[in-house]
Backbone as XML, in Angstrom:
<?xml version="1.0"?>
<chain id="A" units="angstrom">
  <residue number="1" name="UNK">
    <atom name="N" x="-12.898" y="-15.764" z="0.647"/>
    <atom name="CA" x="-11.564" y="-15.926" z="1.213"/>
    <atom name="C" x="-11.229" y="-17.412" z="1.261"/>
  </residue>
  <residue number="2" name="UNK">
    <atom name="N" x="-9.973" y="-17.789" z="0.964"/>
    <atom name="CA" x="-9.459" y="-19.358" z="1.190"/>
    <atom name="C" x="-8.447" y="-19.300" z="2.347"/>
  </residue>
  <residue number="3" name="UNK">
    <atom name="N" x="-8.556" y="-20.603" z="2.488"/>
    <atom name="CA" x="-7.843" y="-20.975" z="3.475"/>
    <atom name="C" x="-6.564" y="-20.470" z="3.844"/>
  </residue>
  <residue number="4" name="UNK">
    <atom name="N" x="-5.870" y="-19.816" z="2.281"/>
    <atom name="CA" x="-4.430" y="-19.743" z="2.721"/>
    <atom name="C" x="-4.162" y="-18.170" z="2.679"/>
  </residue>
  <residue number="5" name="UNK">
    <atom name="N" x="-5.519" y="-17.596" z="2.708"/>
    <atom name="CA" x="-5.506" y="-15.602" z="2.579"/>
    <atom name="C" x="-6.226" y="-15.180" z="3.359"/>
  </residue>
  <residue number="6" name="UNK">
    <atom name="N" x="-5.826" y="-14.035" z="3.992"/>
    <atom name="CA" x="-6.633" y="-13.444" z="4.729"/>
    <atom name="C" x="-7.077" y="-12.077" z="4.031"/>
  </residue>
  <residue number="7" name="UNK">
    <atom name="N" x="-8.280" y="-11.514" z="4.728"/>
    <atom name="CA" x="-8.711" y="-9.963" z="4.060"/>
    <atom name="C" x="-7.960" y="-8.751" z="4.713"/>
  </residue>
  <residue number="8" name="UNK">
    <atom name="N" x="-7.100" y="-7.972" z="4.022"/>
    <atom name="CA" x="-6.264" y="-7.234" z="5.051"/>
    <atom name="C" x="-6.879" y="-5.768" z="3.758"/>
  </residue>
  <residue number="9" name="UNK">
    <atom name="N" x="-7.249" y="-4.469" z="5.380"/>
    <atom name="CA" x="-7.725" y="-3.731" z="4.686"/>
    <atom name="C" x="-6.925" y="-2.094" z="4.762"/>
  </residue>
  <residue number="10" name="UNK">
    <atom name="N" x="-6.640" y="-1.056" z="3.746"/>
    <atom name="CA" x="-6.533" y="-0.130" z="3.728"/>
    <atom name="C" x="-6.770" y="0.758" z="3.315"/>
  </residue>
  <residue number="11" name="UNK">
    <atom name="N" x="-6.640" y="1.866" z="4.369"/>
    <atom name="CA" x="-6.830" y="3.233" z="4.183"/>
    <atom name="C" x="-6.421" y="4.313" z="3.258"/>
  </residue>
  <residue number="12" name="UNK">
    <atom name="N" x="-7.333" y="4.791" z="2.325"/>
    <atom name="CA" x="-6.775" y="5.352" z="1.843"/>
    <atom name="C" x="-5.984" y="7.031" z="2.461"/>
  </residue>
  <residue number="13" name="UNK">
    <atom name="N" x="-5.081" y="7.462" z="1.845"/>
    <atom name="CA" x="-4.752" y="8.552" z="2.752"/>
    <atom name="C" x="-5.261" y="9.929" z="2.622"/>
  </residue>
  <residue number="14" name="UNK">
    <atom name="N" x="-5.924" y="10.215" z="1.589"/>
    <atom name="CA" x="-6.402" y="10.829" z="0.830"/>
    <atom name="C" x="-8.131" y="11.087" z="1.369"/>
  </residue>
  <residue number="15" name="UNK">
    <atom name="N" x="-8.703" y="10.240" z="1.705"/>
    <atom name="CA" x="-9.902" y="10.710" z="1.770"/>
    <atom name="C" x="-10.469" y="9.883" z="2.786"/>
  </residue>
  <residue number="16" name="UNK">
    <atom name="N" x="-9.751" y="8.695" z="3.607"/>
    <atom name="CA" x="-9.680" y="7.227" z="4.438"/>
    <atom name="C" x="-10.928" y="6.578" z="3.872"/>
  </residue>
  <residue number="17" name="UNK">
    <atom name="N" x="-11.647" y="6.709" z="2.826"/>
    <atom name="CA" x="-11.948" y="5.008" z="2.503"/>
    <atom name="C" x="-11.188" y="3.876" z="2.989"/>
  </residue>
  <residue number="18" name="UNK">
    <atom name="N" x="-11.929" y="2.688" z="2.782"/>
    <atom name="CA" x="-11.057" y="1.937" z="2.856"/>
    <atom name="C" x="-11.090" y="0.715" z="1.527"/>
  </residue>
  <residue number="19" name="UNK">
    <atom name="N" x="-10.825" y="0.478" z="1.578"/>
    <atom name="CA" x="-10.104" y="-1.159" z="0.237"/>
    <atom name="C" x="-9.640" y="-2.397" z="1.151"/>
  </residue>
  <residue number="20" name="UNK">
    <atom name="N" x="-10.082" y="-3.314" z="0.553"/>
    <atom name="CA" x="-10.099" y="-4.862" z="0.943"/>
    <atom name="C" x="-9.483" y="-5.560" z="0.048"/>
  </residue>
  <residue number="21" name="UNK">
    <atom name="N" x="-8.115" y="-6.067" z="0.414"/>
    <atom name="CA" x="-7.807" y="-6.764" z="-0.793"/>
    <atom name="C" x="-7.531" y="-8.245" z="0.311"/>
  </residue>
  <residue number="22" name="UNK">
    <atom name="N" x="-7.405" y="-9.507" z="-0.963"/>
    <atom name="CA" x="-6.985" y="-11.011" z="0.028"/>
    <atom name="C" x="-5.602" y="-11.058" z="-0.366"/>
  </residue>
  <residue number="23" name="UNK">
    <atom name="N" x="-4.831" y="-10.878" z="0.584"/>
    <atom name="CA" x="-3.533" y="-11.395" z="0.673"/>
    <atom name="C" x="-3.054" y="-12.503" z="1.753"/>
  </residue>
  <residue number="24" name="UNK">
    <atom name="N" x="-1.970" y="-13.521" z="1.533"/>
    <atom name="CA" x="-1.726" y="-13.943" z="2.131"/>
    <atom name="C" x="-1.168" y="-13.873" z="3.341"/>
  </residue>
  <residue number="25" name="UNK">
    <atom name="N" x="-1.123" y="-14.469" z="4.498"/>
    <atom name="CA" x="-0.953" y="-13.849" z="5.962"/>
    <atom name="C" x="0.373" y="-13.351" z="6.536"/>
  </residue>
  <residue number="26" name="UNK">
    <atom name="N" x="1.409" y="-13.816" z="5.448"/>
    <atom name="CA" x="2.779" y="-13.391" z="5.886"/>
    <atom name="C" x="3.097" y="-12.051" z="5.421"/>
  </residue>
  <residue number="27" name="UNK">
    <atom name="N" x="2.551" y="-11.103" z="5.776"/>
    <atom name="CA" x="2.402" y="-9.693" z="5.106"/>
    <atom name="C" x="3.785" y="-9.518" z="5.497"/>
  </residue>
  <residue number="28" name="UNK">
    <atom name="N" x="4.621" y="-8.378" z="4.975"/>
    <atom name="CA" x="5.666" y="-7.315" z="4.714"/>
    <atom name="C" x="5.665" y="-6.222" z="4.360"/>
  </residue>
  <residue number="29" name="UNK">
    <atom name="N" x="4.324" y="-5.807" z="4.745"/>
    <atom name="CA" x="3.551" y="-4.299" z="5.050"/>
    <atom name="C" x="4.185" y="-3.338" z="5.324"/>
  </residue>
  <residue number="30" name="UNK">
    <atom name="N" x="4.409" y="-2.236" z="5.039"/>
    <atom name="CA" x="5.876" y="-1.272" z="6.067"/>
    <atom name="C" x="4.966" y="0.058" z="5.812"/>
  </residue>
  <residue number="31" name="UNK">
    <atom name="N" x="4.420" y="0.738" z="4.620"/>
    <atom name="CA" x="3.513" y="1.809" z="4.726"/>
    <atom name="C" x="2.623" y="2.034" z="3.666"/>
  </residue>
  <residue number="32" name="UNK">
    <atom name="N" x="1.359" y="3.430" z="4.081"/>
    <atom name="CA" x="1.008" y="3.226" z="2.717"/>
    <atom name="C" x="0.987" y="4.789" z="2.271"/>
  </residue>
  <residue number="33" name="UNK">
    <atom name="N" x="1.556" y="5.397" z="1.415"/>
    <atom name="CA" x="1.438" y="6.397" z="0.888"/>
    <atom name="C" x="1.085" y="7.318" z="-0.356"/>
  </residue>
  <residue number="34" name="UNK">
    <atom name="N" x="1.074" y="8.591" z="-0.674"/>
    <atom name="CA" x="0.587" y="8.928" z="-1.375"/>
    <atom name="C" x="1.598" y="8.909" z="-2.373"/>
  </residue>
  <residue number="35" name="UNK">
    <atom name="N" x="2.223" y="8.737" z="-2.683"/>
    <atom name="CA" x="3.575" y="8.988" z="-3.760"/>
    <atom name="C" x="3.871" y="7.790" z="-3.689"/>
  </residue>
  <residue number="36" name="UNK">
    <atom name="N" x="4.411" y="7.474" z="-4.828"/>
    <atom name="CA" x="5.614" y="6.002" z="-5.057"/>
    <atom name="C" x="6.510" y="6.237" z="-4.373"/>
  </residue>
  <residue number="37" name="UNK">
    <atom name="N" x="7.457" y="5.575" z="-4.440"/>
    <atom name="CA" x="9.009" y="5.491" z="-3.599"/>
    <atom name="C" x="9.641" y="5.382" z="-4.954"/>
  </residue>
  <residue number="38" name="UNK">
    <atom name="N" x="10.520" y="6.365" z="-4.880"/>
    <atom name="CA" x="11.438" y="6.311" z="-6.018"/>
    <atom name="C" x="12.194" y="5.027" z="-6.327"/>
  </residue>
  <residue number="39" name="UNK">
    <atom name="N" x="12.444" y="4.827" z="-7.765"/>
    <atom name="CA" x="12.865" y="3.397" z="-8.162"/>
    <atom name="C" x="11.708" y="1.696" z="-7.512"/>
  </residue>
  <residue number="40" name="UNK">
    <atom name="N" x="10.513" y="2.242" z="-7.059"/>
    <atom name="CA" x="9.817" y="0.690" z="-6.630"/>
    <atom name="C" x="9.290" y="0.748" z="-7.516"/>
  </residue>
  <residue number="41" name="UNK">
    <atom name="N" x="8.734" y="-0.763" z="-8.183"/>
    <atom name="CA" x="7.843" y="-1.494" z="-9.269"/>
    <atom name="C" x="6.550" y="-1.862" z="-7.985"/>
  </residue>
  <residue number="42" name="UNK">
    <atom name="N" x="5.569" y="-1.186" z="-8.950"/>
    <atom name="CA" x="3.954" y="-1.537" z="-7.943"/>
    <atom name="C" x="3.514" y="-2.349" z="-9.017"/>
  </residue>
  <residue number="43" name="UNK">
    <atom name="N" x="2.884" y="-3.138" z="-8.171"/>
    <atom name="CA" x="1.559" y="-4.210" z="-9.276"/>
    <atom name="C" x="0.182" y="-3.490" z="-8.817"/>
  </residue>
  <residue number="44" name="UNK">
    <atom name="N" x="-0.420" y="-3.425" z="-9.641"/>
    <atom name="CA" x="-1.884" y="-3.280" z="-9.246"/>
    <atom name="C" x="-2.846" y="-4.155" z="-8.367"/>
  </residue>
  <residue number="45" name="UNK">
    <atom name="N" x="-3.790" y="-3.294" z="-8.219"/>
    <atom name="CA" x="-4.669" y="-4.572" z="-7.066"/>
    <atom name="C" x="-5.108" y="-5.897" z="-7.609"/>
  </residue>
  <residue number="46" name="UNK">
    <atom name="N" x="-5.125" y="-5.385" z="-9.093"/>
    <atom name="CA" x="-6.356" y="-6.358" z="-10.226"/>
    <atom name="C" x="-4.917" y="-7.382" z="-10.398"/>
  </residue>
  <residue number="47" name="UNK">
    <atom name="N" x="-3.835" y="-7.464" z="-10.398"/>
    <atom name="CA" x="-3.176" y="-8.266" z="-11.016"/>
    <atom name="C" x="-3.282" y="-9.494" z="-10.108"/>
  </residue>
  <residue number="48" name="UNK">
    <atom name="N" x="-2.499" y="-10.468" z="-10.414"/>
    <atom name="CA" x="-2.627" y="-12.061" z="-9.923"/>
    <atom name="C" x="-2.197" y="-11.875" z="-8.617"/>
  </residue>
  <residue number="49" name="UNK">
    <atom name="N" x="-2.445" y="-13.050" z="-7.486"/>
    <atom name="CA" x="-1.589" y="-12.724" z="-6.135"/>
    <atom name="C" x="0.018" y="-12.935" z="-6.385"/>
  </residue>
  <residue number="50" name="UNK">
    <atom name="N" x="0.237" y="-13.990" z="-6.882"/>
    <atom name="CA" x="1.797" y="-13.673" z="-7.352"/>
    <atom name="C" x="2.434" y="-12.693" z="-7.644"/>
  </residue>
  <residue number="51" name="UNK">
    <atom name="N" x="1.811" y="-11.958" z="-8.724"/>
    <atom name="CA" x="2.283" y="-10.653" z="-9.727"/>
    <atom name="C" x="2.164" y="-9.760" z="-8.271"/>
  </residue>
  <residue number="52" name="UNK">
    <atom name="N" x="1.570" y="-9.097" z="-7.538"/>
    <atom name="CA" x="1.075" y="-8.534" z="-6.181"/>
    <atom name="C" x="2.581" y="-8.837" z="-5.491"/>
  </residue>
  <residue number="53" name="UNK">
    <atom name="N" x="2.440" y="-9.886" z="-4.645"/>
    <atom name="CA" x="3.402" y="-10.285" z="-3.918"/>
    <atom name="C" x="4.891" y="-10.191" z="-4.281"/>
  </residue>
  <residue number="54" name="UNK">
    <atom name="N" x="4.992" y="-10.493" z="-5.631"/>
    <atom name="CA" x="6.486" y="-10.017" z="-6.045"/>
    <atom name="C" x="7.048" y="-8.730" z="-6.900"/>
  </residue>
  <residue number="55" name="UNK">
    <atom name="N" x="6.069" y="-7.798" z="-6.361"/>
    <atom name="CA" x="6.470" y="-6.860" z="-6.245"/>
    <atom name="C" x="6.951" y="-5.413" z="-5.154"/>
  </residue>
  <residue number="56" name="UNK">
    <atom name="N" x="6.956" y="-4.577" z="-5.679"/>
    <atom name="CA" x="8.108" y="-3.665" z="-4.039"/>
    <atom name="C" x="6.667" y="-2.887" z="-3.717"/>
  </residue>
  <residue number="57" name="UNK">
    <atom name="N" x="5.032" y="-2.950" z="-4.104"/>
    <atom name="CA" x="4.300" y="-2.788" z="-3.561"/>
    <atom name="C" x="2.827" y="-2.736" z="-4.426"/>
  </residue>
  <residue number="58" name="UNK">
    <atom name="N" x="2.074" y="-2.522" z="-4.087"/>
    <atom name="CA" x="0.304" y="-2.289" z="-4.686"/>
    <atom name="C" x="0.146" y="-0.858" z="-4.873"/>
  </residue>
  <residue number="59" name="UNK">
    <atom name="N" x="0.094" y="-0.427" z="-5.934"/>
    <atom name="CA" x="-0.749" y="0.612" z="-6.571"/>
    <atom name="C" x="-2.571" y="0.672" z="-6.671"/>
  </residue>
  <residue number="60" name="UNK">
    <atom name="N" x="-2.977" y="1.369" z="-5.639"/>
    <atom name="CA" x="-4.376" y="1.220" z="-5.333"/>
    <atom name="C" x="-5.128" y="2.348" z="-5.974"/>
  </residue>
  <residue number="61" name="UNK">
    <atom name="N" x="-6.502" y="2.326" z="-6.850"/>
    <atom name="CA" x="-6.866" y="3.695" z="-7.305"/>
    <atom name="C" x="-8.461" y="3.857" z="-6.702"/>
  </residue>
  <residue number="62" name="UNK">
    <atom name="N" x="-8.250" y="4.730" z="-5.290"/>
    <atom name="CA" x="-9.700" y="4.416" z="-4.442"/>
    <atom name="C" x="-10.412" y="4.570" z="-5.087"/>
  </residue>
  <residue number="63" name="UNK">
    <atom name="N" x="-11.207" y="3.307" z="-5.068"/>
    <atom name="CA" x="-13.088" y="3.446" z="-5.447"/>
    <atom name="C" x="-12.763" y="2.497" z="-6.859"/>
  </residue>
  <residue number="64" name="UNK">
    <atom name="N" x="-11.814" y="2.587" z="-7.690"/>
    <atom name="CA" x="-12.021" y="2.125" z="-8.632"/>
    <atom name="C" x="-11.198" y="0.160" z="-8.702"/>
  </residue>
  <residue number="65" name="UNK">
    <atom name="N" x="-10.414" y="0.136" z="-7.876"/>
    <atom name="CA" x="-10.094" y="-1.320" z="-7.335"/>
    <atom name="C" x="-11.246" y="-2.436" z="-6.915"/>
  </residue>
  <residue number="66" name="UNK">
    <atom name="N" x="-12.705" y="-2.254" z="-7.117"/>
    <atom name="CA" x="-13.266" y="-2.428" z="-6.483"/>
    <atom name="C" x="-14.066" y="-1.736" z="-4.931"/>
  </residue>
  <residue number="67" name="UNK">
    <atom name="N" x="-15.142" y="-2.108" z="-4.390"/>
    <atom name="CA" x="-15.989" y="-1.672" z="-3.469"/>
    <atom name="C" x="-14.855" y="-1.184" z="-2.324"/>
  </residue>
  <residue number="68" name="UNK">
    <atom name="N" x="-15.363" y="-0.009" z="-1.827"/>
    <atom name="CA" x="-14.652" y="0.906" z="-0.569"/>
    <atom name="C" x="-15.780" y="0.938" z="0.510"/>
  </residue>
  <residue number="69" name="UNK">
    <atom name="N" x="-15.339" y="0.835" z="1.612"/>
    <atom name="CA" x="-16.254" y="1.519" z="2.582"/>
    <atom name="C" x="-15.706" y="2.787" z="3.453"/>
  </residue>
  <residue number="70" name="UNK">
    <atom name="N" x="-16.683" y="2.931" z="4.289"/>
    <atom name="CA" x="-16.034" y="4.235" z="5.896"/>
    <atom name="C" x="-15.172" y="3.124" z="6.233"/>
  </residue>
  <residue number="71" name="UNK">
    <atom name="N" x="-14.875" y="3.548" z="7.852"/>
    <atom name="CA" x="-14.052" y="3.353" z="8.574"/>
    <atom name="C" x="-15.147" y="1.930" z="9.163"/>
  </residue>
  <residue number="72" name="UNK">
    <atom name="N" x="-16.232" y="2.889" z="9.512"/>
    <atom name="CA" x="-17.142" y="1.415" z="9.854"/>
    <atom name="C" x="-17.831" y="0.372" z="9.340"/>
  </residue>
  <residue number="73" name="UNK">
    <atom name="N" x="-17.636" y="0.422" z="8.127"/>
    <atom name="CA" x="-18.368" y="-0.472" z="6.966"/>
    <atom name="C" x="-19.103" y="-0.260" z="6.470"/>
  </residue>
  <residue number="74" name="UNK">
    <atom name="N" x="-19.533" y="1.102" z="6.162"/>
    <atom name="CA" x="-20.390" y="1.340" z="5.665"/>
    <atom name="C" x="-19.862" y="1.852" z="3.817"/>
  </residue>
  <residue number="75" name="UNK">
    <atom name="N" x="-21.118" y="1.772" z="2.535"/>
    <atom name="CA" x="-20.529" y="1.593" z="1.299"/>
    <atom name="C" x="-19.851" y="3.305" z="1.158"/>
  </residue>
  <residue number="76" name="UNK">
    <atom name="N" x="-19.044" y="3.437" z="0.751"/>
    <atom name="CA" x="-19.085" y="5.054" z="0.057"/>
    <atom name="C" x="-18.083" y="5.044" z="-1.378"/>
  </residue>
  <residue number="77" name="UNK">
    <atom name="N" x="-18.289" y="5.927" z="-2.028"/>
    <atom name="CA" x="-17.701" y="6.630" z="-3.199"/>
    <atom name="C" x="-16.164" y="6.441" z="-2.640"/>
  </residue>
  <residue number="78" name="UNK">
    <atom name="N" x="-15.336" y="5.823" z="-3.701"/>
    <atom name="CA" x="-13.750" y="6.320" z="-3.519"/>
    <atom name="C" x="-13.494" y="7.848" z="-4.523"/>
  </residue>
  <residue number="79" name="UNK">
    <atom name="N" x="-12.357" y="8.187" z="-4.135"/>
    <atom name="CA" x="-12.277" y="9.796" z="-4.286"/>
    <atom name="C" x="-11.237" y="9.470" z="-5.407"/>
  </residue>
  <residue number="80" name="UNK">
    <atom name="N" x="-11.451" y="7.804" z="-6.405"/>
    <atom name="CA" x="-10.260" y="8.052" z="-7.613"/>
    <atom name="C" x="-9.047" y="8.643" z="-7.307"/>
  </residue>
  <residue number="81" name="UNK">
    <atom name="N" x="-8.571" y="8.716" z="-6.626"/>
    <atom name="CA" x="-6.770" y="8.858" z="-6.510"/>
    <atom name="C" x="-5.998" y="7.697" z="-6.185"/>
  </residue>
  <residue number="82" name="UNK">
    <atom name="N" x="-5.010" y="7.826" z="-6.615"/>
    <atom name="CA" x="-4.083" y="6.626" z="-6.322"/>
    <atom name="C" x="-3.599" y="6.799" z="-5.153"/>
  </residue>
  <residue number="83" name="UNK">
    <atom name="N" x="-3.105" y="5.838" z="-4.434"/>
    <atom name="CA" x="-2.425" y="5.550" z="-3.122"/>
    <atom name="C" x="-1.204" y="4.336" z="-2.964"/>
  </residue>
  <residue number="84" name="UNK">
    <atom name="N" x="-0.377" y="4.035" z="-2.201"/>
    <atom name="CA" x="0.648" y="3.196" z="-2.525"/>
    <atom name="C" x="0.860" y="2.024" z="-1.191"/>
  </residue>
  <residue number="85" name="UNK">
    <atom name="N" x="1.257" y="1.140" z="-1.184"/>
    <atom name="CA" x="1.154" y="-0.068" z="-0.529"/>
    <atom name="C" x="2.759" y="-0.337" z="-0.793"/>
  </residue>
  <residue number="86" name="UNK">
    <atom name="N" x="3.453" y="0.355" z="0.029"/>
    <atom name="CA" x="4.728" y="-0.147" z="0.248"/>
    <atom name="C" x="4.791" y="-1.641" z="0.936"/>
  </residue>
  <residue number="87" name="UNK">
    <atom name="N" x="5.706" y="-2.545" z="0.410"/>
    <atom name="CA" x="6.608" y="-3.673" z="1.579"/>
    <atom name="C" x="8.234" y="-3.318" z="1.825"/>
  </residue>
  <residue number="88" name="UNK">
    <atom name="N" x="8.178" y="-4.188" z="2.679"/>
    <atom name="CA" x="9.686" y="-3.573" z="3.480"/>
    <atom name="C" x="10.134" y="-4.665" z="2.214"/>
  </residue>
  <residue number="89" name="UNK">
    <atom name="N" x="11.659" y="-4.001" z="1.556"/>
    <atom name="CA" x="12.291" y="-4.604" z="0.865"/>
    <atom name="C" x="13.810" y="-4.792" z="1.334"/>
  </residue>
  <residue number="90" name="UNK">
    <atom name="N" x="14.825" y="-6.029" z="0.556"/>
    <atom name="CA" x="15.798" y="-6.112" z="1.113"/>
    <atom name="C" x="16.585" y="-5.862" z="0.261"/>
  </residue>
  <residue number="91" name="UNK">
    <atom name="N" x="17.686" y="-5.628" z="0.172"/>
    <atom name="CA" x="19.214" y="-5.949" z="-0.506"/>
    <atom name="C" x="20.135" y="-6.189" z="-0.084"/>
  </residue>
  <residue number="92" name="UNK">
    <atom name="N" x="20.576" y="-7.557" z="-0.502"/>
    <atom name="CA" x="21.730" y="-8.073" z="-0.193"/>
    <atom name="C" x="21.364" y="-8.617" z="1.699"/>
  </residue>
  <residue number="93" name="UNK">
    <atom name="N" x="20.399" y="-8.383" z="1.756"/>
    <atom name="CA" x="19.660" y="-8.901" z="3.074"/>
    <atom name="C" x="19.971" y="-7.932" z="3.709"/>
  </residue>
  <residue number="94" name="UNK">
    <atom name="N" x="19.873" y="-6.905" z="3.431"/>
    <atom name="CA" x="19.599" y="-5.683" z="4.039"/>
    <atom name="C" x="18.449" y="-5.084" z="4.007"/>
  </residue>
  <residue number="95" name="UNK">
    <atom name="N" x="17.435" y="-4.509" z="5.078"/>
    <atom name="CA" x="16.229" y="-3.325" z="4.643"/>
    <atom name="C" x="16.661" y="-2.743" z="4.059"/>
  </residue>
  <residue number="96" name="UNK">
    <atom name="N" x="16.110" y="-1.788" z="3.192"/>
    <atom name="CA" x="16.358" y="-0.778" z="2.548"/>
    <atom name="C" x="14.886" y="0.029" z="3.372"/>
  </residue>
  <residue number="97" name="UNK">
    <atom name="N" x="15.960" y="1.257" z="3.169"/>
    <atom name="CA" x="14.834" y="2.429" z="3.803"/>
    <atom name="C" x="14.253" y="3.481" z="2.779"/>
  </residue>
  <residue number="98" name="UNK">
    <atom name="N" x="12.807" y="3.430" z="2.794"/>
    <atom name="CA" x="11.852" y="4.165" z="1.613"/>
    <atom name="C" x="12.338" y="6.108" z="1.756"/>
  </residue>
  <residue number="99" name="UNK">
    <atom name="N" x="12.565" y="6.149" z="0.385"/>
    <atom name="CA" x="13.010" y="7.592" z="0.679"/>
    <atom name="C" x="11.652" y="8.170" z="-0.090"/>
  </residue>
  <residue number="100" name="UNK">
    <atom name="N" x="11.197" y="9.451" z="0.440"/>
    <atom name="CA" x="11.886" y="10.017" z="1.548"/>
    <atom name="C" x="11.136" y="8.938" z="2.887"/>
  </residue>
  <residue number="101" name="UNK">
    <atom name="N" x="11.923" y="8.842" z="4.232"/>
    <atom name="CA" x="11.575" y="7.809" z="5.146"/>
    <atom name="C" x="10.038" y="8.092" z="5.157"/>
  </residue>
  <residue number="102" name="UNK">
    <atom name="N" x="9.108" y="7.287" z="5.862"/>
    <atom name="CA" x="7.904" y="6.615" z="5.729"/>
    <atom name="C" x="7.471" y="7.136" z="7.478"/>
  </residue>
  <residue number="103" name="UNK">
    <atom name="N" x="8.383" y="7.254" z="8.231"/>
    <atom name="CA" x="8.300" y="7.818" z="9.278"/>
    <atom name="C" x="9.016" y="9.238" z="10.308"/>
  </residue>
  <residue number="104" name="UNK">
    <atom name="N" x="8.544" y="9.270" z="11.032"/>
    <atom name="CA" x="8.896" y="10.305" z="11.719"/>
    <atom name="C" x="9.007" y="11.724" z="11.257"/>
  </residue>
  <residue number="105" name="UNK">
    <atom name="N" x="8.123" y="12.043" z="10.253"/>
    <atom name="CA" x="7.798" y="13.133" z="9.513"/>
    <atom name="C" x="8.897" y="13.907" z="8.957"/>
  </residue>
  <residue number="106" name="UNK">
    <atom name="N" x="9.128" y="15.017" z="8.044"/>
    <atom name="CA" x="9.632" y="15.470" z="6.890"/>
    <atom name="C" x="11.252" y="15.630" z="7.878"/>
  </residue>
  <residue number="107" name="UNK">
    <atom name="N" x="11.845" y="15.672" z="6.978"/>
    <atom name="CA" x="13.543" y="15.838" z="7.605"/>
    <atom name="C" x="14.482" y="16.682" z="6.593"/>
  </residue>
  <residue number="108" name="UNK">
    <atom name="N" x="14.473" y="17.830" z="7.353"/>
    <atom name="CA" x="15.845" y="18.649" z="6.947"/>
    <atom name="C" x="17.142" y="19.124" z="7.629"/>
  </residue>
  <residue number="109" name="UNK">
    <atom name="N" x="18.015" y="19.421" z="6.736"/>
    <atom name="CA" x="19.347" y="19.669" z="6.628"/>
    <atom name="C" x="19.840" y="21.011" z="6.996"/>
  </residue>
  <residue number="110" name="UNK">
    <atom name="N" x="19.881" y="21.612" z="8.007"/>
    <atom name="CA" x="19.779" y="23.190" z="8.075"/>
    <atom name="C" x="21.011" y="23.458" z="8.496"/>
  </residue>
  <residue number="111" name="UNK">
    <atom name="N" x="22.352" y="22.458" z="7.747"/>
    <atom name="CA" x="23.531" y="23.004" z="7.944"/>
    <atom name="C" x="24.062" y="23.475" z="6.865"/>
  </residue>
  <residue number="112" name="UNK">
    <atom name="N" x="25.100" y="24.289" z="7.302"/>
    <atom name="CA" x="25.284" y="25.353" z="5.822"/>
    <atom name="C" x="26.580" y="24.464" z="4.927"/>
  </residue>
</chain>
């Protein structure tokens, strides 16, 4: 780790390994899920920190990004599935909100 990154780690959702990647400390983290968000560009874990950072999130493929552990640090097998590393994005300096939303679980329309 250098001076200007910290180790920030996640879960996968899928099986909760976890993954360690170094990013820098001004994170814009918002979720991490199993599906893309329609219309976002992911960089991979392997790409440069730049290429990473300027994009609308990290495409992670557990176990194969590099070493996973448990929850407590201990080594284990990733379960090879992909997982997604949303950041909160803007337009026009606006959030934009990840469809389908990222919170407060599934949402329907049950008007006729």
């Amino acid at each position: 780790m250098t001076d200007d990154t910290i180790t920030v780690r996640y879960t996968c959702p899928h099986c909760e390994a976890v993954t360690s990647l170094e990013r820098p400390p001004n994170l814009a983290d918002r979720s991490v899920t199993k599906l893309t968000q329609p219309g976002w560009e992911y960089a991979t874990a392997n790409d440069s920190a730049e290429q990473r950072e300027a994009a609308d999130g990290i495409e992670f493929v557990c176990g194969e990004d590099g070493p996973v552990t448990d929850l407590e640090g201990g080594s284990v097998d990733g379960c090879g599935r992909p997982f997604y590393l949303n950041f909160v994005r803007y337009e026009q300096g606006i959030e934009l909100e990840p469809e389908p939303p990222t919170y407060g679980g599934p949402r329907f329309d049950f008007n006729e």
